[in-house]
C-alpha positions in Angstrom: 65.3 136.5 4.4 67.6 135.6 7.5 67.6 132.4 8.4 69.3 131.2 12.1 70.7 127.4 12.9 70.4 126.9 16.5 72.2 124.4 17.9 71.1 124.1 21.7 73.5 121.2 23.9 73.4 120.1 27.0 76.6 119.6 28.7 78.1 116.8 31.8 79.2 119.2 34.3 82.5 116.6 34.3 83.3 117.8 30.8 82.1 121.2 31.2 84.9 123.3 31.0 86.1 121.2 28.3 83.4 121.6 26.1 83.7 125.6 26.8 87.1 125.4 25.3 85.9 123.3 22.3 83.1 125.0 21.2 84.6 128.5 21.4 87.6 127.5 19.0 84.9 125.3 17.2 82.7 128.7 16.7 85.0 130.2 14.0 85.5 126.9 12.5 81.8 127.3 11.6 82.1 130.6 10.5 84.9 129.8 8.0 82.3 127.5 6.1 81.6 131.0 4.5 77.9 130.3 5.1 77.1 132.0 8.1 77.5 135.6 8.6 78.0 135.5 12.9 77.1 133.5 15.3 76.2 133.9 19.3 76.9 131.7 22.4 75.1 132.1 25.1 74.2 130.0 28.1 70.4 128.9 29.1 69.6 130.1 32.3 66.9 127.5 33.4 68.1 124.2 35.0 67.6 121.5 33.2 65.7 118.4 35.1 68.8 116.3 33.6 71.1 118.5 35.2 74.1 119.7 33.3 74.3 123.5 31.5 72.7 124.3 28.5 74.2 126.4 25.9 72.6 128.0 22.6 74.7 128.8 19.4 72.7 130.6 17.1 74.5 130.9 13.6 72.9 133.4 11.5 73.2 132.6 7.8 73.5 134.7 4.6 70.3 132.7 3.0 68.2 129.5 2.9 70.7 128.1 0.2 73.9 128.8 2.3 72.0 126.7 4.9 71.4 123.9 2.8 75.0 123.8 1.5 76.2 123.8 5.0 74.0 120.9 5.7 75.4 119.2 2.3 79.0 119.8 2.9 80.1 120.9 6.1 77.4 119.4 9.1 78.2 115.6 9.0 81.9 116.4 9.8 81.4 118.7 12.6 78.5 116.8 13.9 81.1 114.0 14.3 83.6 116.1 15.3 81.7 116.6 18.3 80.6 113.3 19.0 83.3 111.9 18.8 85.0 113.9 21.5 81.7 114.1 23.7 79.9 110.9 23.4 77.3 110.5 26.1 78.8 113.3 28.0 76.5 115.9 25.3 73.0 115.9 24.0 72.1 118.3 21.6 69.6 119.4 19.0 69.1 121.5 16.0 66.5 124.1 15.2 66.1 126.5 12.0 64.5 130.1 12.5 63.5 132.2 10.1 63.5 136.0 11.3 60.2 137.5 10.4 61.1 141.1 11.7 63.8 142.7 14.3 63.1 145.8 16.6 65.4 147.8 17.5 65.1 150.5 20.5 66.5 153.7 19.8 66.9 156.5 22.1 67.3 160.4 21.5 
């Protein structure tokens, strides 16, 4: 079973392009864990109330257990990472998926 960790931040527009440049070197930080398998960035297209822009980062991982272990050794660091450099300027939260089936379109 696939599972997917999806982090989802909302980001100051004063710190925006900061944060841009952060989180794509930060990305393959992530990956080098060795418990995720790839991950996507995208950007939320509604506006927020809060104002800001809202990005998702979903990190697919190789299994439940590789999750767990990245919650065990690698989360608390990056999480502070993160905080530390964005304070107030960043909310964010976390969400696990589980992929119950994919589609794919294929044409002839």
């Amino acid at each position: 079973m696939t599972f997917i960790y999806n982090v989802t931040a909302n980001i100051d527009e004063s710190i925006h392009q900061e944060w841009l440049t952060w989180i794509k070197a930060h990305i393959p930080k992530v990956l080098s864990t060795g418990k995720f398998e790839k991950a996507t960035l995208t950007k939320v297209l509604v506006e927020e109330d809060m104002g800001g822009l809202t990005y998702s980062i979903q990190y697919r991982s190789y299994s439940r257990e590789a999750l767990d272990k990245y919650y065990e050794e690698d989360a608390p660091k990056f999480r502070a990472e993160a905080m530390t450099l964005f304070a107030d300027k960043m909310l964010a939260f976390r969400t696990e998926l589980q992929i119950v089936d994919e589609y794919t379109v294929k044409f002839t």
